[in-house]
C-alpha positions in Angstrom: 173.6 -56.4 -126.4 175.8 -53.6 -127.3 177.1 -51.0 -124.6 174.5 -48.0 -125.6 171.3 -50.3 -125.4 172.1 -51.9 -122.2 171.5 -48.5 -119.7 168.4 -47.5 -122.0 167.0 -51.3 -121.4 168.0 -50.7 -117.6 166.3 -47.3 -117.6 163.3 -48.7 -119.3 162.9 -51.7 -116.7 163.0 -49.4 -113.7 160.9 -46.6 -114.8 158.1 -49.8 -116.1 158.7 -51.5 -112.6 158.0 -47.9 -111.0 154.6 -47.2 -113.0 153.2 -50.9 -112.1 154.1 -49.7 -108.4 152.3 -46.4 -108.5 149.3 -48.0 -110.4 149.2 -50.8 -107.5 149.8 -48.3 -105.1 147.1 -45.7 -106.4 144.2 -49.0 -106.6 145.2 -49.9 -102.9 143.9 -46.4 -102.0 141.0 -46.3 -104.5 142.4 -43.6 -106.8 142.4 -45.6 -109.7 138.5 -44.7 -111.3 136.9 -48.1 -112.4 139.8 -50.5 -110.5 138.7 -49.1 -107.0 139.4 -51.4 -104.0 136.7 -51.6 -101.9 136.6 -49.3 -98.6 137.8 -51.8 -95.8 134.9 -49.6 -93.2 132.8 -51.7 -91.4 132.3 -55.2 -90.0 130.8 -57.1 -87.3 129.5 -56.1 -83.9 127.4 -56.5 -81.1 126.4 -54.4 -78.8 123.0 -53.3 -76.9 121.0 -50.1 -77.5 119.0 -47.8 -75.5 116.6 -50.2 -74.6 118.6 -53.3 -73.8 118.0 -54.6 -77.3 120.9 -56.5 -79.0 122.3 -54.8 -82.3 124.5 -56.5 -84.6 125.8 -55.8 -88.1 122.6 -58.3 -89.2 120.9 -55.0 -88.7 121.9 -52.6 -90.5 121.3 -55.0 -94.1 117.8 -53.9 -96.1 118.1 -50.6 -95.4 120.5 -47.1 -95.4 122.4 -46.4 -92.3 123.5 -43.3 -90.9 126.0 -43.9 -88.2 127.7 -41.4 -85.5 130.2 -42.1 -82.8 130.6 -39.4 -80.1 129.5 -39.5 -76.6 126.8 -38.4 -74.1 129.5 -36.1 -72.1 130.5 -34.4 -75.3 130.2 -30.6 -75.1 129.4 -29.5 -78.9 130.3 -31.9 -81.9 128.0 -34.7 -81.0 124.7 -32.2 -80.2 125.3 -30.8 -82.8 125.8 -33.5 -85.2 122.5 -36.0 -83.8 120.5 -32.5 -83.7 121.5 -32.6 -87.7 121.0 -35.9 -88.3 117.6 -35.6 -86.8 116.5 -32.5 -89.1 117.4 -34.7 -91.9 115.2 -37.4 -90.5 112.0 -35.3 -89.9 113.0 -33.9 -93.8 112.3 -37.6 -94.6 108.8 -37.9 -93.1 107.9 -41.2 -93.5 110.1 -42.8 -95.4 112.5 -41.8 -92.3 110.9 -45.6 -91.3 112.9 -46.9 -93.8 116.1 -45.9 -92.7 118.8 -46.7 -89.8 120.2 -44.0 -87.8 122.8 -45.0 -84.8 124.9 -43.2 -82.3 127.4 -45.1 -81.2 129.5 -44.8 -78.0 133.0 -44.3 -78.2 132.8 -44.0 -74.2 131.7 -47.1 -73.0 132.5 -46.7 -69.5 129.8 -43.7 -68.7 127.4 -44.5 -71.1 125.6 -47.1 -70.2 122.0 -47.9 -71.9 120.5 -46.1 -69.5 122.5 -42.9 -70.0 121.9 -43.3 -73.4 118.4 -43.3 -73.5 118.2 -40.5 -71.3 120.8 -38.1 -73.7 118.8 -39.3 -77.3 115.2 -38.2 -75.1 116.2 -34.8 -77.0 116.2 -36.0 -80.2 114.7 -37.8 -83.2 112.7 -40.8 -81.8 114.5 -42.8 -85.0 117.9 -42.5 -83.5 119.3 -45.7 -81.6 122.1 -44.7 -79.3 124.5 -48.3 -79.2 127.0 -49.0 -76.6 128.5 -52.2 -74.7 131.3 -53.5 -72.5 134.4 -52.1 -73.6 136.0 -54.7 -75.9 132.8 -54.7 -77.9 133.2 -51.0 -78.9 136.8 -51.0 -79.3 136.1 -53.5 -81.6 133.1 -51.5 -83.9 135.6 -48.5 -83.3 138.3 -50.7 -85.1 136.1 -52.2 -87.6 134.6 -48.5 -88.8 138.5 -47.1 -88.5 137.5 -44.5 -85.4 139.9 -42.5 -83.8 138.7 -42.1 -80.1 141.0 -41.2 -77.3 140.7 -40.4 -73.6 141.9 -37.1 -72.7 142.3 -36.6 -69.0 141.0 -33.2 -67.8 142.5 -30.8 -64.5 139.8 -31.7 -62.1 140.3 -35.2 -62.4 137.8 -35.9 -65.2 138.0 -36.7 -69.0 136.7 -35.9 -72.5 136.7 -38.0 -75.9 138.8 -36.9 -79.0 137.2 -38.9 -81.8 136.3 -39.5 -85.6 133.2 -36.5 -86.4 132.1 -38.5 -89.7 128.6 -39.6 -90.5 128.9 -42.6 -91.7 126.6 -43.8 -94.7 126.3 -47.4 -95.1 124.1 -49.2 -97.7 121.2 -51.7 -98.1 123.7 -54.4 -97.8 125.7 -52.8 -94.8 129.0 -51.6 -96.8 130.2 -48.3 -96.6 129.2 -45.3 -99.1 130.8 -42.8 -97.7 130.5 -39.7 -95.3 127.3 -38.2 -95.4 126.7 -34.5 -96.0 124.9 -32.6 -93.3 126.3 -29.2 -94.1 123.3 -28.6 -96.0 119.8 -27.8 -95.9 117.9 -30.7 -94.2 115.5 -31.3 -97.1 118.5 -31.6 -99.9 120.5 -34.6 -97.7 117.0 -36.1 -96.8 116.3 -36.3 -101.0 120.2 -37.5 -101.4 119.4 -39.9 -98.7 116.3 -41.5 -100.5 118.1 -42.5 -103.1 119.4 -45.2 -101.4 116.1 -46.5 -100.1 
């Protein structure tokens, strides 16, 4: 190889060896349109709803999910957020039946079934508020990638910072992605439908 060829060839290597990066790179993040990886959101859980009953991952497969974490003691984001989730539901009508809407806790320590029930009493009767010990929802927080942090307060109490994304799983229990609520009740109810 002579002397000129041999930077060109060099050249040509690195910038080939930098475009196989940035395409592996781009498909690890799902930019890449047809080669998308698949969201890693999700995964299995356990933990008990307002009720007592015991909710798993199992439950959320032959139907649409909408799921929410917040927390009973939160001031505005999570009212606000189940109090939109619950127009959508009444949009629905009946064919709400046919779909999965949870609240989960990201504050395990005060809200206990109980408390739960209590807090959802002011909204839709479809919405299941799921908590559990504290190493069962660190783990769904994990598994659905949920920020949620204790923030101590003056007087001695605390608040939540967390994730504020509806979450839309499918009829197989994988994640969509974030569901719309910024809009009038009756469009996301028909948007919702078409994954009945």
């Amino acid at each position: 190889m002579d002397r000129t060829a041999r930077p060109l060839v060099i050249v040509t290597a690195f910038a080939t060896s930098l475009l196989i990066g940035l395409l592996v790179i781009l498909w690890a993040m799902g930019g890449v349109r047809g080669v998308t990886a698949p969201a890693a959101i999700g995964g299995s859980f356990r933990l008990t709803d307002q009720n007592g009953a015991t909710v798993t991952e199992k439950d959320l497969q032959g139907r649409p999910s909408l799921i929410f974490f917040g927390f009973t003691h939160c001031p505005d984001v999570c009212p606000t957020s189940l109090f939109e989730i619950s127009q959508v539901l009444q949009a629905m009508g009946k064919d709400a039946d046919k779909v999965n809407a949870y609240f989960i806790s990201v504050d395990p320590e005060r809200d206990t079934a109980a408390a739960m029930k209590d807090y959802l009493s002011s909204f839709d009767p479809h919405l299941k508020g799921l908590t559990g010990d504290p190493a069962a929802v660190q783990k769904v927080i994990t598994e659905y990638r949920v920020y949620a942090k204790k923030v101590p307060l003056k007087d001695g109490d605390y608040t939540m910072d967390h994730t504020a994304l509806i979450y839309l799983m499918d009829r197989d229990g994988k994640f969509v992605s974030p569901f719309n609520v910024n809009r009038k009740p009756e469009q996301a109810a028909a948007d919702l439908k078409r994954y009945l």
